[in-house]
C-alpha positions in Angstrom: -62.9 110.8 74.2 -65.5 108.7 74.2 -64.8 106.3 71.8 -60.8 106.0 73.7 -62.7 104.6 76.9 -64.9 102.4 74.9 -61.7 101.0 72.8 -60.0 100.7 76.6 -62.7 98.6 78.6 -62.7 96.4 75.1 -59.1 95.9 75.6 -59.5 95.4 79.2 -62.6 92.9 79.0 -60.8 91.0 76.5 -57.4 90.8 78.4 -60.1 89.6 81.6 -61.7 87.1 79.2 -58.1 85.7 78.4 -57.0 85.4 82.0 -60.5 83.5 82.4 -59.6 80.9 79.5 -56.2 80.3 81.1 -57.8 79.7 84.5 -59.8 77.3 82.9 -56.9 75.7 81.2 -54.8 75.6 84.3 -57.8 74.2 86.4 -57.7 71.4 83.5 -54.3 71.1 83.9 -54.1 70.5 87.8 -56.6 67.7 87.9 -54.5 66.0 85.2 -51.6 66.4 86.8 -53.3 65.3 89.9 -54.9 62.4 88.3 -51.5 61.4 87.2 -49.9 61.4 90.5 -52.6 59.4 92.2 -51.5 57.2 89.2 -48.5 56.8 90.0 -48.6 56.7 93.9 -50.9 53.6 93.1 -48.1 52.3 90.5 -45.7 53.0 93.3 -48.1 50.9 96.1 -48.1 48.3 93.9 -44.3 47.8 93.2 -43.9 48.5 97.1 -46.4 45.6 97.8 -44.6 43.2 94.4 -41.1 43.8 96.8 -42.7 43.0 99.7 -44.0 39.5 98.3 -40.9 38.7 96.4 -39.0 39.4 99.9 -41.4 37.2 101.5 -40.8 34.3 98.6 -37.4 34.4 98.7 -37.4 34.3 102.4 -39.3 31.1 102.0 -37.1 29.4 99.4 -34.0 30.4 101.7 -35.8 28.7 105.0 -36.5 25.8 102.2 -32.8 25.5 100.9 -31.9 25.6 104.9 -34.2 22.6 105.9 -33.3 20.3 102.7 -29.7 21.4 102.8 -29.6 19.8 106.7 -31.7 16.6 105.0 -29.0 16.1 102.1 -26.4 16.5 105.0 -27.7 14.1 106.7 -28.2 11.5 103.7 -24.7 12.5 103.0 -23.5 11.6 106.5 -25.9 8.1 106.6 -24.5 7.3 102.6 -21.0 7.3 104.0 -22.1 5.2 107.1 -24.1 2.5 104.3 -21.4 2.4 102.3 -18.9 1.1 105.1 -21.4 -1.3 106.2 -22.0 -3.2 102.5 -17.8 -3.0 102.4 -18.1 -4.5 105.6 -20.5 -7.2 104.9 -19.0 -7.9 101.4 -16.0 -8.7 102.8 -17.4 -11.0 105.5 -19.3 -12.6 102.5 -16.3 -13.3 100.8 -14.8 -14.7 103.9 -17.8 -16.9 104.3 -17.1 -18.6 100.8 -13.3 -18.7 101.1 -14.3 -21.1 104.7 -16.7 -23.1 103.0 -14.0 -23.8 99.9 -11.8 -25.0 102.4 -14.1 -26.8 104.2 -15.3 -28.4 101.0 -11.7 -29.1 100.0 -11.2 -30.9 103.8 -14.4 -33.1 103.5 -13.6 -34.2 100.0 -9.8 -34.8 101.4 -11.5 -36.7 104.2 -13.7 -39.3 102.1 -10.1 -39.8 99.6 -8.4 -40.8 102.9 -11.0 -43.2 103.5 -10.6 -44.7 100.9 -7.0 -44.7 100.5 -6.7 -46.1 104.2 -9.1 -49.0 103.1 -7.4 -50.1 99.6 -3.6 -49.6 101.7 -4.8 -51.7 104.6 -5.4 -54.5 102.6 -3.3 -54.0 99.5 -5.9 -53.7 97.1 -6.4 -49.9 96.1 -8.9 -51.7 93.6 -11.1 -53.3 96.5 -14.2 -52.1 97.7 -15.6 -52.4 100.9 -17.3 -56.3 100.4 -14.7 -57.7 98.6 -12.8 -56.8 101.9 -14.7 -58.7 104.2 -14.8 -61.6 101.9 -11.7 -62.3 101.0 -11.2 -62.8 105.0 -8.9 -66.2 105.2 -11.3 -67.4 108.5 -14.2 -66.1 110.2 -12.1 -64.7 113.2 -10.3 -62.4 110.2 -14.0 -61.7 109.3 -14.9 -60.5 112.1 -11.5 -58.6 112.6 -11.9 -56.6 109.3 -15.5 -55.2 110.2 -14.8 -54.0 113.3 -11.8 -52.4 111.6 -13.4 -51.4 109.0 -16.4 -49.9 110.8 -14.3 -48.6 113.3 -12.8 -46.3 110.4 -15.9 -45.6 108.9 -17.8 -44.2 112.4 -14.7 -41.9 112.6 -14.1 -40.4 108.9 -18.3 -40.2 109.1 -18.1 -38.4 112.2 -15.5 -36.3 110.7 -17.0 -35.4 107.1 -20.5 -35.2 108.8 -18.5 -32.8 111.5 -17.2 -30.8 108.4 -20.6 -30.7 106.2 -22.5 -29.2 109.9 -19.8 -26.6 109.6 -20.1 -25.9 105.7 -24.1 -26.0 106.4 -24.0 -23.3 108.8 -21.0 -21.1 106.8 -23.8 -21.1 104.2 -26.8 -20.1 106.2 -24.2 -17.4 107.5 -23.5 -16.2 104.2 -26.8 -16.2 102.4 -27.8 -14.1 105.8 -25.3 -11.5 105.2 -26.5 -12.0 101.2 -29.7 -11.0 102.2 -28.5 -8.0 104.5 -26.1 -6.7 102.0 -28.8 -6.6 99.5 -31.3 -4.8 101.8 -28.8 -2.5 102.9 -27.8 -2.1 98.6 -31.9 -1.6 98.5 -31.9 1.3 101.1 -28.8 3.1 100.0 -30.8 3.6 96.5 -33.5 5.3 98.0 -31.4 7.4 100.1 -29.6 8.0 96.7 -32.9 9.3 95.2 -33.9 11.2 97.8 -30.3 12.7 97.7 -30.3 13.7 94.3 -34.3 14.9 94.5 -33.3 17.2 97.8 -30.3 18.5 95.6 -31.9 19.1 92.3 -34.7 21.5 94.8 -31.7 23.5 97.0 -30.5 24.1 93.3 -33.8 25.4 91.6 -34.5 27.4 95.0 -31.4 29.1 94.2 -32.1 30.0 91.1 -35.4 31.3 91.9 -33.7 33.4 94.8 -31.5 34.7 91.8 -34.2 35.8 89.9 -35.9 37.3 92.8 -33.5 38.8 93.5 -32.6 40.4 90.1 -36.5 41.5 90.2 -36.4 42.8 93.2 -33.2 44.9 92.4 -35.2 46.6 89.2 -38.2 46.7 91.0 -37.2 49.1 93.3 -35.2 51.2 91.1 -38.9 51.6 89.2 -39.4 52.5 93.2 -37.2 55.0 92.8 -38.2 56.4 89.5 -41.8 56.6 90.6 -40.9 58.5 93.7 -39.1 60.6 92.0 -42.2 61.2 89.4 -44.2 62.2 92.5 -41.8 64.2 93.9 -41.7 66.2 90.5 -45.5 65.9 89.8 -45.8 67.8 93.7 -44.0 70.3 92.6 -45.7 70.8 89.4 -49.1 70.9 91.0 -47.9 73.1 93.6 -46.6 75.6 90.8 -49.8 75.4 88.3 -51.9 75.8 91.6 -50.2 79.0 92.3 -50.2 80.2 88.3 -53.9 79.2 88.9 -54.2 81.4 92.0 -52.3 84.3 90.2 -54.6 84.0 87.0 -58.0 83.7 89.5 -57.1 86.7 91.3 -56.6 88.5 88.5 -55.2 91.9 87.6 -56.7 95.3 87.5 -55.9 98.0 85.3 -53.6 99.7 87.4 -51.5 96.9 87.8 -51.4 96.2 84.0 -50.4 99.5 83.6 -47.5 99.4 86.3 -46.1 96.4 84.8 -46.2 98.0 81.5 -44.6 101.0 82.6 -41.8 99.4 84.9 -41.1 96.8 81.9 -41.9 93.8 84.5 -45.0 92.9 81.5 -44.4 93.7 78.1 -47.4 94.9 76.7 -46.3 93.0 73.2 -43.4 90.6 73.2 -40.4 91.4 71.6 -39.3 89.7 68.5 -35.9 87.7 68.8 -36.3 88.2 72.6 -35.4 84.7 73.4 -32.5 82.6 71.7 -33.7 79.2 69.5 -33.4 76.7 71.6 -31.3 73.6 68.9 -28.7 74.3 67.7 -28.9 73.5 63.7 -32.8 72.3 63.7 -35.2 75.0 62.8 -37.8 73.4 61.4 -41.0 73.5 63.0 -43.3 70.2 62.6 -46.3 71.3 64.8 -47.0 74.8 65.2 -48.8 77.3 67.7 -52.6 76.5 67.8 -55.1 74.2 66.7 -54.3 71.1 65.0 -55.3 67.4 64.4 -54.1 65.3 67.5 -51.1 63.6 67.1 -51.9 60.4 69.4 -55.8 59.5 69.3 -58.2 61.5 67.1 -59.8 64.4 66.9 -58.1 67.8 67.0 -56.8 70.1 69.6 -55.4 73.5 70.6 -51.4 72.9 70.5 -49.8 74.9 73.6 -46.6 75.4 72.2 -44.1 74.6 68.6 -42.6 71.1 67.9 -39.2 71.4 66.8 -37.7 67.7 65.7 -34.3 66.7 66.3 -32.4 63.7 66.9 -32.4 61.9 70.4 -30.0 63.6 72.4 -29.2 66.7 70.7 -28.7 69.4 73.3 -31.4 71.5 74.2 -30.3 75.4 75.0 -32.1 77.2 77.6 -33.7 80.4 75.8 -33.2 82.9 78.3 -31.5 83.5 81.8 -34.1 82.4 84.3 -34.5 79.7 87.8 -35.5 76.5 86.9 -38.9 75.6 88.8 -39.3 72.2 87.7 -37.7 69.4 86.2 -38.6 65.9 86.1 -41.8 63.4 85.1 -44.6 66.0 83.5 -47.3 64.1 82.1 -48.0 64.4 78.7 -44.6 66.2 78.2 -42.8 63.4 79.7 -39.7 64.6 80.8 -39.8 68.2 81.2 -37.8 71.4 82.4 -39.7 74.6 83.5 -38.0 78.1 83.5 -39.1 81.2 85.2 -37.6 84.0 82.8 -40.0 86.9 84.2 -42.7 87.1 87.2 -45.1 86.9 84.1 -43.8 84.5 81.6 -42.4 80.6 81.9 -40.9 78.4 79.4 -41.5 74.5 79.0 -39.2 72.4 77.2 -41.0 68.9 77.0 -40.5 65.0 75.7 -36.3 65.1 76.9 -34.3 62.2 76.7 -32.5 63.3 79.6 -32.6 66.0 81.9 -29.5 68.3 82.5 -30.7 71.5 84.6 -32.5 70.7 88.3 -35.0 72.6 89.9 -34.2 75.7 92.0 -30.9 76.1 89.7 -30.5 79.5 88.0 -29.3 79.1 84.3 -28.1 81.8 81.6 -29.3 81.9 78.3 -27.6 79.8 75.8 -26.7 76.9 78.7 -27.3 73.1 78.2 -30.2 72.4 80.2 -31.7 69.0 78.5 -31.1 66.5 75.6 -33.9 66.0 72.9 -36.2 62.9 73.5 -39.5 61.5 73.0 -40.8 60.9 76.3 -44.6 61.4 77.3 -47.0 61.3 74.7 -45.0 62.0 71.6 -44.8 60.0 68.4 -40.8 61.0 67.4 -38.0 62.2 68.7 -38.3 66.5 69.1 -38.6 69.2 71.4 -42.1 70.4 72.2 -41.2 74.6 73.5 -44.1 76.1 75.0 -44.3 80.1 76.0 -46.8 80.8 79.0 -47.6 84.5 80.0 -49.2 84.7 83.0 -49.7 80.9 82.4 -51.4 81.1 79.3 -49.5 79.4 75.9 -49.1 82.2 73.6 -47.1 81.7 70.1 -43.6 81.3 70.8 -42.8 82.6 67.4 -43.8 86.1 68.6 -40.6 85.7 71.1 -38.0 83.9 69.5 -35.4 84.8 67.7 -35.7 83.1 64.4 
């Protein structure tokens, strides 16, 4: 009798010490997850804050593209105006020389009738001028052929020095409107550059809009992603904080015994319980307990079995159960979490995808994820993880295999 009581509070101090190790490991477990979340809420601050100062630069190459855009319309407008006025000063350029052709064509018309009128008068187109005046018969004839003569020559002077003041002043007009055409050909460069610099900048702030855009777009998607990380690392925390609670509090021996006997807690678990979770892939890379750490070094106590697979080969929920999480879980990257008893919850970790969400009831056998390598994993497989009363035990002792 004795020894039955001594064999029973062994049992009972070592089911105690158990619960105490998986307190431990939960406590562990909280503060990473908790870590991880302030993580991420800090990753998810610091996109928030990246969107707000892309906003703000692309709100400042817009107001940029407005001001040079009213410039370049106004170069545009003052380019059209330049342009009429060289036309307009070309043409009264090239009216200016056709005058002073003609008016060199009447002054050189003027000094050939001169001329003409002289040689005619006297009958003598070979005669100059002298030879006029001296081949006078008397000096009465003399005197009559000078005053002729000069008569003539004070009008056709008058006349060609009439027409040369005209041609001088054609050309002082035209090499006036020379010198304005060319400072008006000077100016309309400049506007020119400045056209093309102003238009070369309301193109590269467009681009740059474009591409802020763009980051701005996939920036807050990783928004959403993150909040969505949060969102699943809350309700993680919240349900290891309660496991915690449960596995603080404890259970006495009564209990334990009322579990036993209403089959709520199976006093050993059932082999071939729960249903393999791939279909076709029943090799086990990484079993139940200690081993060498796959990332980093050193070795550690592994919580669950690695099963590989190929990326998205679907993952089969094990038993009937409500899904309590399913999302962003740290080191198991994306994760789904099944209640199958009050006692005993199921992890499958590193998914590609998720297919079940949390607070949806599933049957045994149902798609609920598709193989990945997500969180800290080093190929593509399906970490699946047994906790009773939150505390790994070896999966192989449940499933059916």
């Amino acid at each position: 009798m004795i020894d039955m009581k001594k064999k029973r509070f062994l049992a009972l101090l070592l089911l105690f010490s158990m619960l105490g190790s998986g307190a431990v490991s939960y406590a562990d477990k909280v503060e990473d997850l908790k870590k991880e979340k302030q993580n991420q809420e800090q990753n998810l601050e610091n996109k928030k804050k990246s969107i707000e100062d892309m906003t703000t630069e692309k709100d400042s190459a817009f107001k940029e593209i407005v001001e040079k855009q009213k410039l370049i319309d106004q170069l545009d407008k003052d380019l059209t105006d330049l342009e009429d006025a060289i036309n307009k000063l070309s043409d009264e350029i090239q009216a200016s020389k056709e005058k002073i052709q003609v008016l060199e064509g009447r002054i050189k018309k003027n000094e050939d009738l001169f001329k003409k009128r002289v040689r005619v008068m006297y009958g003598n187109k070979d005669l100059n001028s002298i030879e006029v005046l001296f081949s006078a018969s008397d000096i009465r004839d003399f005197i009559s052929r000078y005053f002729m003569m000069q008569s003539i020559a004070d009008y056709d002077k008058k006349l060609i020095t009439s027409l040369k003041n005209d041609k001088a002043t054609l050309v002082k007009e035209k090499e006036n409107l020379e010198a304005r055409k060319e400072e008006k050909v000077a100016k309309k460069k400049e506007m020119e550059i400045k056209y093309q610099t102003y238009t070369e900048e309301v193109a590269k702030n467009k681009q740059r809009i474009a591409k802020l855009e763009e980051s701005i777009e996939f920036t807050k998607s990783e928004v959403d992603k993150l909040q969505n990380k949060v969102k699943n690392l809350d309700a993680n925390i919240s349900f290891e904080e309660k496991v915690k609670a449960d596995i603080l509090r404890g259970m006495n021996e009564k209990k334990i015994q009322q579990g036993i006997d209403s089959g709520e807690i199976k006093a050993r678990p059932s082999n071939g319980e729960m249903m393999w979770p791939l279909s076709g892939y029943y090799s086990i890379s990484s079993p139940f307990g200690w081993r060498n750490a796959p990332i980093g070094s050193g070795g550690e106590r592994h919580r669950g079995i690695d099963i590989p697979a190929p990326t998205g080969t679907p993952v089969y929920s094990a038993t009937d159960g409500v899904v309590i999480s399913s999302g962003w879980n740290g080191s198991y990257g994306n994760a789904v979490m099944i209640q199958y008893t009050n006692n005993i919850v199921i992890v499958y970790g590193h998914n590609s995808s998720l297919i079940a969400s949390a607070g949806q009831r599933v049957s045994k056998g149902q798609v609920i994820s598709l193989v990945g390598s997500t969180g800290n994993s080093t190929g593509p497989h399906l970490h699946f993880e047994v906790r009773y009363n939150g505390y790994p035990v070896d999966p192989l002792k449940y499933l059916n295999h």
